[in-house]
C-alpha positions in Angstrom: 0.0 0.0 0.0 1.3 3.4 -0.7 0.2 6.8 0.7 -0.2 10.1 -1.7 -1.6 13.8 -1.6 -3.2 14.4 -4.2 -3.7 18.6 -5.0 -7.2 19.4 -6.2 -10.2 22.1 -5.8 -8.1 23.8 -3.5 -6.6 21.6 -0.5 -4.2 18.5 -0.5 -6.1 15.1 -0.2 -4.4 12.2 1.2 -5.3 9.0 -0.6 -4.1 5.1 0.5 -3.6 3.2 -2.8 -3.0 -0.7 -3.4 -3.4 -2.4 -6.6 -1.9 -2.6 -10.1 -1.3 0.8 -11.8 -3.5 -0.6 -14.4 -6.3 -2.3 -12.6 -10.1 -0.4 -12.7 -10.1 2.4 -10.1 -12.3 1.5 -7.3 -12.9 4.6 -5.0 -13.6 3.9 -1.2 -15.3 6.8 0.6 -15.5 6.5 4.0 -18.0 8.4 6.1 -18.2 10.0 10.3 -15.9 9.4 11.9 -13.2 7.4 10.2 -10.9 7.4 8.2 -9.6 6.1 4.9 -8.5 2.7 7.5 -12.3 2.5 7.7 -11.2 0.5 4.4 -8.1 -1.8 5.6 -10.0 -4.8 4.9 -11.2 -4.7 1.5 -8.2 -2.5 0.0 -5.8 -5.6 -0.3 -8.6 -8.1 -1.3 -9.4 -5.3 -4.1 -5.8 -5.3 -5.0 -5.5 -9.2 -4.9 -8.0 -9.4 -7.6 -6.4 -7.0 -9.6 -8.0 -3.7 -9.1 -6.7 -0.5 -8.0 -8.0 0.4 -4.6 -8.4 3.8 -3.9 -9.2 5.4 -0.4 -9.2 8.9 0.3 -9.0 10.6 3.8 -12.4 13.1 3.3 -11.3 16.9 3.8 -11.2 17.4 7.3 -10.4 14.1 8.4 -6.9 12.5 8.6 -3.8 13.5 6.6 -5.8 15.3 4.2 -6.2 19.7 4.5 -9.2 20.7 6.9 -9.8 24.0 6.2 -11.6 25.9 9.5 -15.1 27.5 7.6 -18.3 25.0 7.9 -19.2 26.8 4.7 -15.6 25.0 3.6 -17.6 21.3 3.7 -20.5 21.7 1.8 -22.0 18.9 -0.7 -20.5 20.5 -4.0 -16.7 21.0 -2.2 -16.7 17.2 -1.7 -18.0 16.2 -4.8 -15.4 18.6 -6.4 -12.7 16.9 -4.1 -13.9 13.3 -5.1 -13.5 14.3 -8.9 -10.2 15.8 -7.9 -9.3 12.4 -6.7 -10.2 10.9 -9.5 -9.0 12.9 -12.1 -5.3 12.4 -10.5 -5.2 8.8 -11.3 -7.4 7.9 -14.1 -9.7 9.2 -17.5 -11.7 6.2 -17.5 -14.9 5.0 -15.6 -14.4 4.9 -11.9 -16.3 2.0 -9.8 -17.1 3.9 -5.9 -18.3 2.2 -2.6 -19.3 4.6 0.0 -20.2 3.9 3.4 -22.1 6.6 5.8 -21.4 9.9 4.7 -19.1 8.7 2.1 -22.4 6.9 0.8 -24.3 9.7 0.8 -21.5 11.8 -0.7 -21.2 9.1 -3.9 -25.0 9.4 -4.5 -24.0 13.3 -4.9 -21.3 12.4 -7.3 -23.6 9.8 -9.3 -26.7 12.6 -9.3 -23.8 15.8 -10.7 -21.0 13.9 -12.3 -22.4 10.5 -13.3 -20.1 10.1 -16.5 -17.6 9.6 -13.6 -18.9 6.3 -12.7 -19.0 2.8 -13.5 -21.0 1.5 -11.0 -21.6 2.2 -7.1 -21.8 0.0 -4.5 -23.4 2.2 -1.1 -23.6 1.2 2.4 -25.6 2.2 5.1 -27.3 5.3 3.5 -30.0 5.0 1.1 -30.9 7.8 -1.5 -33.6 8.3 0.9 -31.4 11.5 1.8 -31.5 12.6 -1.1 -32.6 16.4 -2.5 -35.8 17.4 -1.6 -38.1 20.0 -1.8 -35.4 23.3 -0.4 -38.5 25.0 1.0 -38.3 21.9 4.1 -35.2 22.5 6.0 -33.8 18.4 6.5 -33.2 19.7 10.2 -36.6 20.9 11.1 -37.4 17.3 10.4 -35.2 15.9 12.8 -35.8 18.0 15.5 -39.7 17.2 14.9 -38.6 13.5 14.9 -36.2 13.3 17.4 -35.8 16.1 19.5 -32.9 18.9 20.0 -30.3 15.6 21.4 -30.5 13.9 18.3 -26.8 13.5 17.2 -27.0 15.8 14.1 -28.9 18.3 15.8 -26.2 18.8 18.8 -23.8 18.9 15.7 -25.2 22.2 15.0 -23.6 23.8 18.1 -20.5 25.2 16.8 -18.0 25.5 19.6 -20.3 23.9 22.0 -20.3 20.1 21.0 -16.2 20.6 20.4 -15.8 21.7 24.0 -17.8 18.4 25.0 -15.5 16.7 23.1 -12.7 17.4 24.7 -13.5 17.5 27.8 -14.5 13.8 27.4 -11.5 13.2 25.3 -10.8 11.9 22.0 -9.7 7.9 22.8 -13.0 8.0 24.6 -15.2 9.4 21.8 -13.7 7.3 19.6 -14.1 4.1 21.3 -18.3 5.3 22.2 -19.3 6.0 19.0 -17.5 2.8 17.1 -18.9 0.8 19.8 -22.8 1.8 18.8 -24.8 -0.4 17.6 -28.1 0.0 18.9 -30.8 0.3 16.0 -32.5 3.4 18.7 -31.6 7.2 17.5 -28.4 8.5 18.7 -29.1 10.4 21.1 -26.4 13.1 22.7 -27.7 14.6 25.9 -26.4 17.9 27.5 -25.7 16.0 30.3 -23.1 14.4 28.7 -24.5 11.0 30.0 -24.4 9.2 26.3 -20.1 9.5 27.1 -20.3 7.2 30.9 -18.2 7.5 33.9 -14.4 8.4 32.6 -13.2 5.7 34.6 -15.5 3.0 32.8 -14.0 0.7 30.2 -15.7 0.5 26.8 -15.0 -2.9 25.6 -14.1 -3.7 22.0 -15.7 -5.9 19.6 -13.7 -8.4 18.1 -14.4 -6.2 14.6 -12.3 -3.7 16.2 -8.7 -3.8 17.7 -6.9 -1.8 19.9 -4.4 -0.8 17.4 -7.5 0.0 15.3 -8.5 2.6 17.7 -5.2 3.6 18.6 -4.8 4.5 15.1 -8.2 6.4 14.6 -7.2 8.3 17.9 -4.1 9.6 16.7 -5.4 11.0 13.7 -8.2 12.5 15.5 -5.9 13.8 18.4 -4.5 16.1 15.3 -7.2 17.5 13.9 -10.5 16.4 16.6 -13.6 16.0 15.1 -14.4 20.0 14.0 -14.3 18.6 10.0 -16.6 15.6 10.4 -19.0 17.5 12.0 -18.9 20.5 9.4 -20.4 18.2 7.2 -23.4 18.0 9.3 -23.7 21.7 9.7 -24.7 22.0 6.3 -27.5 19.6 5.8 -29.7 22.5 4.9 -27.2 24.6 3.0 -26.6 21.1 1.1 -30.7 20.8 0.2 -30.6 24.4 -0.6 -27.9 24.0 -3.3 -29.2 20.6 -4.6 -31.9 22.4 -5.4 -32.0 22.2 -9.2 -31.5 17.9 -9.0 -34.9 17.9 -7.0 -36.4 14.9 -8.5 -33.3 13.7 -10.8 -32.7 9.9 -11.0 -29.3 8.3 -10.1 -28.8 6.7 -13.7 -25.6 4.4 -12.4 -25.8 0.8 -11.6 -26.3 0.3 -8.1 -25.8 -2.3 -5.0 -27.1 -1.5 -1.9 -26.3 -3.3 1.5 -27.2 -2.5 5.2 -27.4 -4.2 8.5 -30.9 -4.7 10.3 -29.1 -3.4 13.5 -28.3 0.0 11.8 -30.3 2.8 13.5 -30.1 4.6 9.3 -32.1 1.6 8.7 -35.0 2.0 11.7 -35.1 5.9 10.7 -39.0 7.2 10.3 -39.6 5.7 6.5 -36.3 4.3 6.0 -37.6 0.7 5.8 -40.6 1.9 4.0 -37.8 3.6 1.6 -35.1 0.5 0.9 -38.0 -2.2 0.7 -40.8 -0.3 -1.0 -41.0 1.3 -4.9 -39.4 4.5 -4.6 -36.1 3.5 -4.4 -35.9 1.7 -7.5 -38.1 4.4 -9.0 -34.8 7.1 -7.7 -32.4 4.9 -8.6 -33.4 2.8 -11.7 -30.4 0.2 -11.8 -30.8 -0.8 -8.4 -29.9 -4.1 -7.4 -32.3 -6.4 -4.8 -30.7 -4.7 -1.6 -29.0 -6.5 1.3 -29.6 -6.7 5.0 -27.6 -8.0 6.6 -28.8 -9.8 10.0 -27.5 -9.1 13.5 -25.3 -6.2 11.4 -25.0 -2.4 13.1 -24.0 0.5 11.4 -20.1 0.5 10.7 -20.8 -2.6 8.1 -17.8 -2.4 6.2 -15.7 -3.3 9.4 -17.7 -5.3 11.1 -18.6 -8.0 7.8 -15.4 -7.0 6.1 -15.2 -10.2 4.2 -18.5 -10.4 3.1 -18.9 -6.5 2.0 -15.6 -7.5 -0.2 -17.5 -10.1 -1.9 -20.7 -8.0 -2.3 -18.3 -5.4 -4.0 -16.7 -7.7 -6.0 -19.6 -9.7 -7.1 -20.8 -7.2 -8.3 -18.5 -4.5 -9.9 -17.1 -7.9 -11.4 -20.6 -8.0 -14.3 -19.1 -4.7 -15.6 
């Protein structure tokens, strides 16, 4: 595996590569809050086969630039930053797997820039999240839903939800919210209760190593979490600016997997969403999707041999 920084739309991206110079480009996007390691697993089983595995660092996150301004992390800056990603290494076709935000940003870069892609291959986050109507601010909604502690919503409090953090400390974070797995909202009370007693040990799943975390928290330790969470703060600016693709198909062969543990998939209408009409009817070339049983949210990590198979029998019929 080798490490590069790729210059584009502005900032240097860090990317982990693996995989014949040659070989199809398969882009791995990772999503909140991990890290282009997010895809150790499948990088060298992509390269095995013969493709070119490509995993950027998001801006923000990692070894790539983060620059300070929320405006700075907006849906068309990453999509511009993917592009730039891809442009450095290839002119064809590009396959993409995103997981998380990085799913949600490759339904962006299917829906602006689909003569980019080959074929996509999204985790966790269905097109359910989507544009929509830019009169309905996405937050309102999850207020209504879930109250001002819902995750994203706390997100919002610039300065106040980075002070939390590190008064609760960064190994500690990192270890509480890989840890999650139950399919009820995340919810981040003021109180700071959601963190526990400093002095209590959060075991690991066997998914998820102590060098694992020790790696995620000494990237994190350099730059906290202030980028990840930008991304959050512009949900509405992002339906806002998507805006004109209201209603736009993703015309891209598609494979969608989740697990049935994920609290994406036991969001108000998600279910209805993956299972009913409208998803095919948004995203034509859909596939059957996946659930996979007894599976929480980080997917990739936690099946990472059998989300390498779903990639590759797939991206393998084109």
């Amino acid at each position: 595996m080798e490490h590069k920084t790729v210059r584009g739309n502005g900032i240097d991206i860090h990317v982990a590569i693996q995989g014949p110079s040659d070989g199809p480009v398969v882009l791995l996007i990772h999503g909140f809050p991990t890290l282009w390691y997010s895809w150790r697993h499948q990088i060298p089983g992509l390269a095995a086969l013969g493709y070119r595995a490509v995993a950027p660092d998001l801006r923000g996150y990692g070894d790539s630039d983060a620059p300070p301004e929320v405006s700075s992390y907006t849906c068309f800056h990453m999509v511009s930053d993917l592009i730039a990603v891809i442009s450095a290494l290839t002119e064809d076709k590009v396959f993409v797997v995103g997981h998380d935000w990085g799913a949600l940003l490759a339904w962006y870069l299917c829906l602006c820039r689909p003569d980019k892609v080959k074929a996509l291959v999204n985790l966790s986050v269905p097109f359910f999240f989507g544009p929509k109507d830019p009169t309905v601010k996405p937050l309102d909604r999850m207020r209504k839903f879930y109250g001002d502690d819902f995750y994203i919503c706390r997100f919002q409090e610039v300065g106040a939800i980075e002070a939390e953090i590190s008064e609760v400390g960064i190994e500690r974070v990192v270890r509480r919210v890989l840890t999650y797995r139950s399919p009820r909202p995340f919810i981040l009370p003021k109180d700071k209760s959601f963190w526990g007693p400093k002095d209590e040990t959060i075991p690991l799943p066997s998914w998820l190593t102590e060098k694992d975390v020790a790696y995620y928290v000494s990237k994190f330790q350099e730059k906290s979490f202030t980028g990840g969470v930008n991304y959050y703060r512009n949900f509405d600016r992002n339906n806002e600016l998507l805006g004109p693709w209201v209603g736009c198909k993703i015309q891209v062969p598609t494979k969608f997997a989740i697990g049935d543990q994920d609290l994406v998939y036991h969001f108000p209408g998600a279910k209805e969403y993956i299972h009913g009409p409208k998803f095919k009817e948004d995203v034509p070339l859909l596939e059957e999707p996946v659930v996979m049983e007894g599976v929480a949210h980080f997917i990739n990590q936690e099946k990472p041999q059998e989300i390498l198979q779903l990639i590759v029998d797939f991206i393998s019929k084109f």
